[in-house]
The first five atom37 places (N, CA, C, CB, O) and aatype in JSON, in Angstrom:
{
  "aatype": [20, 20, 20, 20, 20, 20, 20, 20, 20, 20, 20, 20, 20, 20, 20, 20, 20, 20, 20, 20, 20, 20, 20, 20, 20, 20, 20, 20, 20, 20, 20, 20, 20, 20, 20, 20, 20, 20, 20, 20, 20, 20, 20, 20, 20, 20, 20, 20, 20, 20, 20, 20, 20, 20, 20, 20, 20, 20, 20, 20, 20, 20, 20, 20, 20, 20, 20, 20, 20, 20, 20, 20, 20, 20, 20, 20, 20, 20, 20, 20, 20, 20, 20, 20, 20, 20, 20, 20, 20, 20, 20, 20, 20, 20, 20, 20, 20],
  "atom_mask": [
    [1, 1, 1, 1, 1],
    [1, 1, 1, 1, 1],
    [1, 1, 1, 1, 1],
    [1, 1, 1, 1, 1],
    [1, 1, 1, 1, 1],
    [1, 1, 1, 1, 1],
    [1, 1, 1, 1, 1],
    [1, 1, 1, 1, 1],
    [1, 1, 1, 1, 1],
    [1, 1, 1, 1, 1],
    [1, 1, 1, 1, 1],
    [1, 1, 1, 1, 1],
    [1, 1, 1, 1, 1],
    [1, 1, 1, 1, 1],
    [1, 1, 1, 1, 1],
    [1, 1, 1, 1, 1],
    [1, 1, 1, 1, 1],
    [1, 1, 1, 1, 1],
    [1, 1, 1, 1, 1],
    [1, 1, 1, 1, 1],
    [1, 1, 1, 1, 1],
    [1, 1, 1, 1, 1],
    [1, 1, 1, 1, 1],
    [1, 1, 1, 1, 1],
    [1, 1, 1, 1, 1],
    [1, 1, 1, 1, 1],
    [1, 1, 1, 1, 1],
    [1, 1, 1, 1, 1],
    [1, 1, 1, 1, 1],
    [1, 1, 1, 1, 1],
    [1, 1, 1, 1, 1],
    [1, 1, 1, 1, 1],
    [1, 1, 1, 1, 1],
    [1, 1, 1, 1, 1],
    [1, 1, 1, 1, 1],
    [1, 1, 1, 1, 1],
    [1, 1, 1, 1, 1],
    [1, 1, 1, 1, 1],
    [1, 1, 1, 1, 1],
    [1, 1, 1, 1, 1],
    [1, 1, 1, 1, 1],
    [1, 1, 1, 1, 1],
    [1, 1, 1, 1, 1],
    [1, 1, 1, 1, 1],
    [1, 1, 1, 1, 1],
    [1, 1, 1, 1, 1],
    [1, 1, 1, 1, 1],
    [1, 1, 1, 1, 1],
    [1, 1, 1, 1, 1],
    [1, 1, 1, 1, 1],
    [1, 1, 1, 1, 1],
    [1, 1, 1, 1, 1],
    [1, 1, 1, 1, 1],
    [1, 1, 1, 1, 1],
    [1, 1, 1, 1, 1],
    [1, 1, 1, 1, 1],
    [1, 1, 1, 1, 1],
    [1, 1, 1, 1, 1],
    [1, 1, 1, 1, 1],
    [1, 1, 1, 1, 1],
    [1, 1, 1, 1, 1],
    [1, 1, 1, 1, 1],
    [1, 1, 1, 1, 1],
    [1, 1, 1, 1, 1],
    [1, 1, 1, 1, 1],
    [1, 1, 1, 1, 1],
    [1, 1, 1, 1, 1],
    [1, 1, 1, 1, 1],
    [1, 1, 1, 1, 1],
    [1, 1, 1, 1, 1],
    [1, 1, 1, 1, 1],
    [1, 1, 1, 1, 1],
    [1, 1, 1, 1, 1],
    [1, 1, 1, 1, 1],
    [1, 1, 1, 1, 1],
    [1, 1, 1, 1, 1],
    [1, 1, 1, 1, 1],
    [1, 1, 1, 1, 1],
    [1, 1, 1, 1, 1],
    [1, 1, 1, 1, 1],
    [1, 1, 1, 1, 1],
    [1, 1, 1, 1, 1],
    [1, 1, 1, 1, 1],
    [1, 1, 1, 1, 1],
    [1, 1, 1, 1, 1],
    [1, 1, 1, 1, 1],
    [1, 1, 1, 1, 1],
    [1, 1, 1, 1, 1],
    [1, 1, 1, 1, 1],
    [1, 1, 1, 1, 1],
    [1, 1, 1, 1, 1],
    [1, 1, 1, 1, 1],
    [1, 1, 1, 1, 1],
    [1, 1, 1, 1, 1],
    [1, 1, 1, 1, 1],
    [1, 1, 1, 1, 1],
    [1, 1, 1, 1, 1]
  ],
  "atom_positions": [
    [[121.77, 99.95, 107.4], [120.72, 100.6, 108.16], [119.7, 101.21, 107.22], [121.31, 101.67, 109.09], [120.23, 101.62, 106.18]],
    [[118.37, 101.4, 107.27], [117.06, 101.81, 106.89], [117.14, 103.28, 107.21], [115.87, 101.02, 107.65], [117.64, 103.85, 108.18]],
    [[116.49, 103.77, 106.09], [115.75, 105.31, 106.45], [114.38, 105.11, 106.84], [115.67, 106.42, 105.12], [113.78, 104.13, 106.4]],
    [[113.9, 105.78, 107.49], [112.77, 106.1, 108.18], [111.78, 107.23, 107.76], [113.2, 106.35, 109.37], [112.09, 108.39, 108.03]],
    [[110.89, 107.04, 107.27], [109.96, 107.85, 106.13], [109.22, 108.65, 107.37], [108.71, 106.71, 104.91], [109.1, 108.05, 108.44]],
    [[108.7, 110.09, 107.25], [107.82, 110.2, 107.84], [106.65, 111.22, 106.93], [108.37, 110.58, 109.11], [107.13, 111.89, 106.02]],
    [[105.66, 111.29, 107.1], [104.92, 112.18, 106.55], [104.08, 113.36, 107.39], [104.15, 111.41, 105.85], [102.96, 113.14, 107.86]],
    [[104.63, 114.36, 107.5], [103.33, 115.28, 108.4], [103.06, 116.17, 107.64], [103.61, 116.03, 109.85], [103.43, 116.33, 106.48]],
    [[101.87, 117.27, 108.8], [101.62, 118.28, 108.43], [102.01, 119.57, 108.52], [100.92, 118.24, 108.59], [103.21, 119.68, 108.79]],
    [[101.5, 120.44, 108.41], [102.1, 121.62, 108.82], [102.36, 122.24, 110.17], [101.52, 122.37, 108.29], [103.21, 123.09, 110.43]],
    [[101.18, 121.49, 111.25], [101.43, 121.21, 112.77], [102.39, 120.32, 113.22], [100.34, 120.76, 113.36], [102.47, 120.16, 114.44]],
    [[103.23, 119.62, 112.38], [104.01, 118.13, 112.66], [102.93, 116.79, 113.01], [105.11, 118.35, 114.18], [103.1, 115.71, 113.57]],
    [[102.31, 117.13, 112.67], [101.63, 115.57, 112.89], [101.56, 114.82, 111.92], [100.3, 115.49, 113.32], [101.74, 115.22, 110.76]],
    [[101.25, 113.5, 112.26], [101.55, 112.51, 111.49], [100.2, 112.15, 110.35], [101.95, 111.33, 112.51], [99.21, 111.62, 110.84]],
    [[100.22, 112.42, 109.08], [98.68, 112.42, 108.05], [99.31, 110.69, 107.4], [98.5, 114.31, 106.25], [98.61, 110.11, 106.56]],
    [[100.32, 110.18, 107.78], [100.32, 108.83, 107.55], [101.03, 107.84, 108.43], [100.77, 108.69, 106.39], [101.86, 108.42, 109.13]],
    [[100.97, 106.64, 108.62], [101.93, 105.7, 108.96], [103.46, 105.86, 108.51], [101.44, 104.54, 108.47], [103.86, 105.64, 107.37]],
    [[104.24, 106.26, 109.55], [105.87, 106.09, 108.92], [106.02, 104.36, 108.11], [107.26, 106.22, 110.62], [105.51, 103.27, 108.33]],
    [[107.05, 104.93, 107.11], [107.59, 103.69, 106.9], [109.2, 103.65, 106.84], [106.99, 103.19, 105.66], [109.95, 104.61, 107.0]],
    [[109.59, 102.16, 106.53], [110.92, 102.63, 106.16], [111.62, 102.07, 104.45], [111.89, 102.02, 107.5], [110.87, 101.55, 103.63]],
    [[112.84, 102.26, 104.22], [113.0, 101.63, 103.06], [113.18, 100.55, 103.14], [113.75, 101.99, 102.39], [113.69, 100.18, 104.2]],
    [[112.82, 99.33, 101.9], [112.94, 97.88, 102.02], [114.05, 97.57, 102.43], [112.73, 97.18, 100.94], [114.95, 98.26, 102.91]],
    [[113.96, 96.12, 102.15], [114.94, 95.24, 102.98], [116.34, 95.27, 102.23], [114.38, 93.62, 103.13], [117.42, 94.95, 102.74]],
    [[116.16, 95.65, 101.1], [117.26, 96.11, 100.01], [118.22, 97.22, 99.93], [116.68, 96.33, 98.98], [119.23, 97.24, 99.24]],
    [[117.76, 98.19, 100.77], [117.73, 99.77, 100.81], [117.77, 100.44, 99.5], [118.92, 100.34, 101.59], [118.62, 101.18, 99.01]],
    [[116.64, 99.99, 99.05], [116.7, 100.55, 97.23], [116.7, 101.83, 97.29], [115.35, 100.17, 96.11], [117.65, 102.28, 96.64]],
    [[115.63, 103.17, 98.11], [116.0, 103.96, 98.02], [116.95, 104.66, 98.12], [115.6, 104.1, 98.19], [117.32, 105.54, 97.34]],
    [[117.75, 104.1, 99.77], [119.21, 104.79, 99.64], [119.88, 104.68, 98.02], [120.34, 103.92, 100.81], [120.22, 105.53, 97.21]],
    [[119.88, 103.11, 98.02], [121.4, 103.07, 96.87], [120.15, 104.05, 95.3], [122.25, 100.29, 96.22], [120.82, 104.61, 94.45]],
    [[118.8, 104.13, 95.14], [119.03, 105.12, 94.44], [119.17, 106.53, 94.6], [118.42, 104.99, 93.86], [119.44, 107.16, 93.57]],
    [[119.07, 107.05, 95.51], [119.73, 108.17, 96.13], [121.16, 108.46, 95.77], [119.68, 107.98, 97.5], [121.66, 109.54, 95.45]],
    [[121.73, 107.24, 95.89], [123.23, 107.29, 95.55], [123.7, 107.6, 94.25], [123.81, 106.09, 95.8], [124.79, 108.03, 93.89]],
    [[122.8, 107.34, 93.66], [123.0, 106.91, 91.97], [122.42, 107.64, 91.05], [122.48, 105.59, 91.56], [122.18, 107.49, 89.86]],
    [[122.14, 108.99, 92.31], [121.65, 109.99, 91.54], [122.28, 111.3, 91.09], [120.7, 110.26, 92.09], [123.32, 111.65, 91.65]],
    [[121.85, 111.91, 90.32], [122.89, 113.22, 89.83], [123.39, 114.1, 90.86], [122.16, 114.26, 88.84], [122.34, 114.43, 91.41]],
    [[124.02, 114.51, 91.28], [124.35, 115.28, 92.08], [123.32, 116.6, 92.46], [125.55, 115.56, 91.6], [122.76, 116.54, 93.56]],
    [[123.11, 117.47, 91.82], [121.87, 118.03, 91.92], [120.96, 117.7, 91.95], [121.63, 118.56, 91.43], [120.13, 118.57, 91.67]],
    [[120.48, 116.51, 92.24], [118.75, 116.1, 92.22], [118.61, 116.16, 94.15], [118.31, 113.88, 91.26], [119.48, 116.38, 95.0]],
    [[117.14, 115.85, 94.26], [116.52, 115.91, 95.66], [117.12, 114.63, 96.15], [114.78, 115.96, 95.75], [117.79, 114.37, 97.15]],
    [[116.67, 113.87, 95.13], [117.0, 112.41, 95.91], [118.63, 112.62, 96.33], [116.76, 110.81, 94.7], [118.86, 112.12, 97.43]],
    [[119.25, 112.95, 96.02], [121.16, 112.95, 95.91], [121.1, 113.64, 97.59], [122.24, 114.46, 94.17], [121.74, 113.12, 98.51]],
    [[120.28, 114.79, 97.79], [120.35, 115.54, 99.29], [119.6, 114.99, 100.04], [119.98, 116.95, 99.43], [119.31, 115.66, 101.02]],
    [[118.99, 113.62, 99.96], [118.2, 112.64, 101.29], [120.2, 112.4, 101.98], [116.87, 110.35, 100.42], [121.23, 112.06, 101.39]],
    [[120.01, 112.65, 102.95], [121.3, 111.94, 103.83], [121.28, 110.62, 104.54], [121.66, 112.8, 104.95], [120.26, 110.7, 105.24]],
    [[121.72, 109.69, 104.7], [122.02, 108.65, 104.94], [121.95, 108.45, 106.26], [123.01, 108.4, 104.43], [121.21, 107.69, 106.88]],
    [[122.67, 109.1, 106.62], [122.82, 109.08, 108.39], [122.5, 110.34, 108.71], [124.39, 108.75, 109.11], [123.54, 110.87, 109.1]],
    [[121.39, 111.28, 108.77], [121.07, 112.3, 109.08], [119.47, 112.42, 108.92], [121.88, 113.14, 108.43], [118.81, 111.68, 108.19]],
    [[118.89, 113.57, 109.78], [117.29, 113.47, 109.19], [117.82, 114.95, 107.93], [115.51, 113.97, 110.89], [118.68, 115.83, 107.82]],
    [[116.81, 114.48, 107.33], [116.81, 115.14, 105.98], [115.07, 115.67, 105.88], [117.36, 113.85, 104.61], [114.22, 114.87, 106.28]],
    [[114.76, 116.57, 105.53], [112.89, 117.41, 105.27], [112.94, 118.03, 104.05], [112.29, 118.87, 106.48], [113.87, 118.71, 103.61]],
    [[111.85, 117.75, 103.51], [111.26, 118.45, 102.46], [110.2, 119.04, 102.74], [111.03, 117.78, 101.48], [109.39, 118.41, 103.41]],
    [[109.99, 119.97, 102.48], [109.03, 121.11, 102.32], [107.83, 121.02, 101.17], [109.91, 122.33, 102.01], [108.21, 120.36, 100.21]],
    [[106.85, 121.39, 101.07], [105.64, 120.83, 100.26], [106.34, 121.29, 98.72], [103.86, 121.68, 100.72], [106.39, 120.47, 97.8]],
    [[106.79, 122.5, 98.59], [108.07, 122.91, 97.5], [108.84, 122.34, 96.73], [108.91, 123.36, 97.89], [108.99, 122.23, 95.51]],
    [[109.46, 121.89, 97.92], [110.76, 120.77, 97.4], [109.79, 119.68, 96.76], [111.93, 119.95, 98.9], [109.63, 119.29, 95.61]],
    [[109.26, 119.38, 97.87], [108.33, 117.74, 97.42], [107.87, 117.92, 95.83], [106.49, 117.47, 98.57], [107.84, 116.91, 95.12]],
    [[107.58, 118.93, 95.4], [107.12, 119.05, 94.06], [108.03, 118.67, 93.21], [106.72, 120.25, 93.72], [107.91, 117.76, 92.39]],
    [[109.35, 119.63, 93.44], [110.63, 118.52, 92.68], [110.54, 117.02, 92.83], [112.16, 118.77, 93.35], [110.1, 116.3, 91.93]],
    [[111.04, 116.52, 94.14], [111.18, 115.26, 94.11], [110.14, 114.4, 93.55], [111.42, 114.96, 95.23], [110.54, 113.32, 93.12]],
    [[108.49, 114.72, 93.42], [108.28, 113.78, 92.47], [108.32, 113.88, 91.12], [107.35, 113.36, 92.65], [108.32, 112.85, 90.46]],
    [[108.38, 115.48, 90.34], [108.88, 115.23, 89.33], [109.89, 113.96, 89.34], [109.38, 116.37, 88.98], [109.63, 112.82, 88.93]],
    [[111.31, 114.53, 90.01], [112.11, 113.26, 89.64], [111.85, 112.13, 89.69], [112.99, 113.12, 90.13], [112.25, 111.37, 88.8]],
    [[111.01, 111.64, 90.88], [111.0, 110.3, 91.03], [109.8, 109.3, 89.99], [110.74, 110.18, 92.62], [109.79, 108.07, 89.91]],
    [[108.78, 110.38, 89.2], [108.1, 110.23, 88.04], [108.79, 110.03, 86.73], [107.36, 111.24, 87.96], [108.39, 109.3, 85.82]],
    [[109.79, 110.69, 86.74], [110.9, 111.02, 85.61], [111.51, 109.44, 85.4], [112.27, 112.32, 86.22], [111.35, 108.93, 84.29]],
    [[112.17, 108.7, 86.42], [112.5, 107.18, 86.6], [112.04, 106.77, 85.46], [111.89, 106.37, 87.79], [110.97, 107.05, 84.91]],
    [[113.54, 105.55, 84.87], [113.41, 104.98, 84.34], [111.69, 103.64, 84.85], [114.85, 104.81, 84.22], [111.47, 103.42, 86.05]],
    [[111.17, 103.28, 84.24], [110.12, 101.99, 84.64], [111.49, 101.08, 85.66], [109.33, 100.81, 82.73], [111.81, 101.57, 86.74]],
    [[111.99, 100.14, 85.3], [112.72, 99.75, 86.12], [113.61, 100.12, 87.47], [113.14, 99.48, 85.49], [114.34, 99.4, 88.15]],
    [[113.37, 101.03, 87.55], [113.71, 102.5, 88.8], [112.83, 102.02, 89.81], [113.14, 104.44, 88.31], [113.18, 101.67, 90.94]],
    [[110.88, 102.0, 89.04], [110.45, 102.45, 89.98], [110.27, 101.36, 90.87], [109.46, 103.16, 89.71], [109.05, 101.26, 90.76]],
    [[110.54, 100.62, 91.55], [110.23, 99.96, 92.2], [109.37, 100.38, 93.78], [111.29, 99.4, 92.13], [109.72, 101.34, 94.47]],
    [[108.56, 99.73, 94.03], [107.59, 99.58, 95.54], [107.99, 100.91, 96.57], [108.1, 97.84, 96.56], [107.13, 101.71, 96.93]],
    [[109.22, 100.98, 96.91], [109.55, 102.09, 97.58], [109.41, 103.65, 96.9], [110.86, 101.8, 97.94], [109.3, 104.77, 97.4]],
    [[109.45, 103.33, 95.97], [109.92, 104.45, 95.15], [108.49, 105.01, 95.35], [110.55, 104.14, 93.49], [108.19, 106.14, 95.75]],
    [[107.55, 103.83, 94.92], [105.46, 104.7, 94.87], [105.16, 105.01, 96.53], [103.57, 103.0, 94.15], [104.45, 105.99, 96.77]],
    [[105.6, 104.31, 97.53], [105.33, 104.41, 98.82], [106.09, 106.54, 99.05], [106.38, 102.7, 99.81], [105.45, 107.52, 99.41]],
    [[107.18, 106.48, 98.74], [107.3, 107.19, 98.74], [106.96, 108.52, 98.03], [107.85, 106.83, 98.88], [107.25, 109.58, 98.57]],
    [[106.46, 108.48, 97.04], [105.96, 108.96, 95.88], [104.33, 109.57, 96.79], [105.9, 107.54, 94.45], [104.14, 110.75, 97.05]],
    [[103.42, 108.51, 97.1], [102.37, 108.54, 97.81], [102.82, 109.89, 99.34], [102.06, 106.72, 98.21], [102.35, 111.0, 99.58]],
    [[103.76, 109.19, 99.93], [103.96, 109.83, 100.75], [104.02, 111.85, 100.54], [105.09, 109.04, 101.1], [103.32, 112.63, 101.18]],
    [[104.92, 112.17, 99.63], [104.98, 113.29, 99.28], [103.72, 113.92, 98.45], [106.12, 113.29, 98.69], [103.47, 115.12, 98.47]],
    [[103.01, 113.02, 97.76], [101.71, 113.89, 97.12], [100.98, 114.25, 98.5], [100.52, 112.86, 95.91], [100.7, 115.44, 98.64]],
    [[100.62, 113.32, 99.57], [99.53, 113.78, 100.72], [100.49, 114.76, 101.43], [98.87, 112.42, 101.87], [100.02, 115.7, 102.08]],
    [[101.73, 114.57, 101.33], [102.48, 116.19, 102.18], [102.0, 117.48, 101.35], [104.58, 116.3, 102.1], [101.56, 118.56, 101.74]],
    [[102.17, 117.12, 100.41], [101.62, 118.6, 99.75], [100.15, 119.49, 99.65], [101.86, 118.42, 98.45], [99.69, 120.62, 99.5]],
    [[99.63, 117.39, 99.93], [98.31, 117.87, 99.53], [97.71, 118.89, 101.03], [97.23, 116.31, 99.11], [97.06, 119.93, 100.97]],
    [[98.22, 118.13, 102.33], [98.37, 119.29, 103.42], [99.62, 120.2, 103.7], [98.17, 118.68, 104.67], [99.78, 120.62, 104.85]],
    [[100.27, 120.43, 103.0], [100.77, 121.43, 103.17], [101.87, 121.41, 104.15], [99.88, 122.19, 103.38], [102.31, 122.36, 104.81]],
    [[102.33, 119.91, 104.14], [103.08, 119.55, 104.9], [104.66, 119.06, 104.24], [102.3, 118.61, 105.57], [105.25, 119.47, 103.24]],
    [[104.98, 118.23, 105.05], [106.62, 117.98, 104.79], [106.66, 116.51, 104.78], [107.75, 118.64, 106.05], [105.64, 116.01, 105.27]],
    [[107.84, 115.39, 104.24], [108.02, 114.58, 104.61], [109.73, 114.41, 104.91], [107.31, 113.86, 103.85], [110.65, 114.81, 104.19]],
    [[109.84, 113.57, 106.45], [111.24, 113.49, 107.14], [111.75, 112.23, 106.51], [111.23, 113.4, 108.88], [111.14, 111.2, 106.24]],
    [[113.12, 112.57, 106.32], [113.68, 111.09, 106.2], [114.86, 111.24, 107.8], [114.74, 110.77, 104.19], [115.35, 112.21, 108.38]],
    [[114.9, 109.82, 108.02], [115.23, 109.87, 109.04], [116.36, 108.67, 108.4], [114.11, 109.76, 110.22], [116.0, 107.65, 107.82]],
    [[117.76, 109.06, 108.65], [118.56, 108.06, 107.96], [119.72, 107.61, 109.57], [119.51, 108.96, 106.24], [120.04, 108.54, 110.32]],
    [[120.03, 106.68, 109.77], [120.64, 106.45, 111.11], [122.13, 105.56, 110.61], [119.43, 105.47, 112.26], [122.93, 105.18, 111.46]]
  ]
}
């Protein structure tokens, strides 16, 4: 099963198109494969999971931090996603089922 990206604002509305993770579920399995303390490690799988414009600042450190071979397509979609949450002051949902 796919996670479900969402991006809003600080009203909950939507400042992008949801997406979800590829057909691979690269983000989950790197989620998985991440340190235990990182952001990515607390996206849940089968749960909705939010970041806060805060948090989001971590997570792209980390997800900038990536090895080059890391980053793959999802990784910048998502990456994108969290700079415009911050940039309004918003959140992005993962929605994991």
């Amino acid at each position: 099963m796919s996670l479900g990206i969402y991006t809003k604002n600080f009203a909950h509305a939507d400042v992008a198109p949801s997406f979800s993770d590829d057909r691979d579920e690269s983000f989950r399995n790197l989620r998985e494969g991440a340190p235990w303390n990182s952001l990515r490690r607390g996206v849940h799988a089968n749960a909705h999971t939010l970041f806060n414009a805060i948090q989001l600042r971590r997570l792209v450190e980390e997800l900038e931090a990536l090895p080059e071979h890391e980053q793959v397509p999802i990784v910048h979609k998502v990456l994108d996603a969290a700079q415009l949450a911050i940039r309004n002051s918003g959140y992005v949902l993962f929605v994991g089922d």
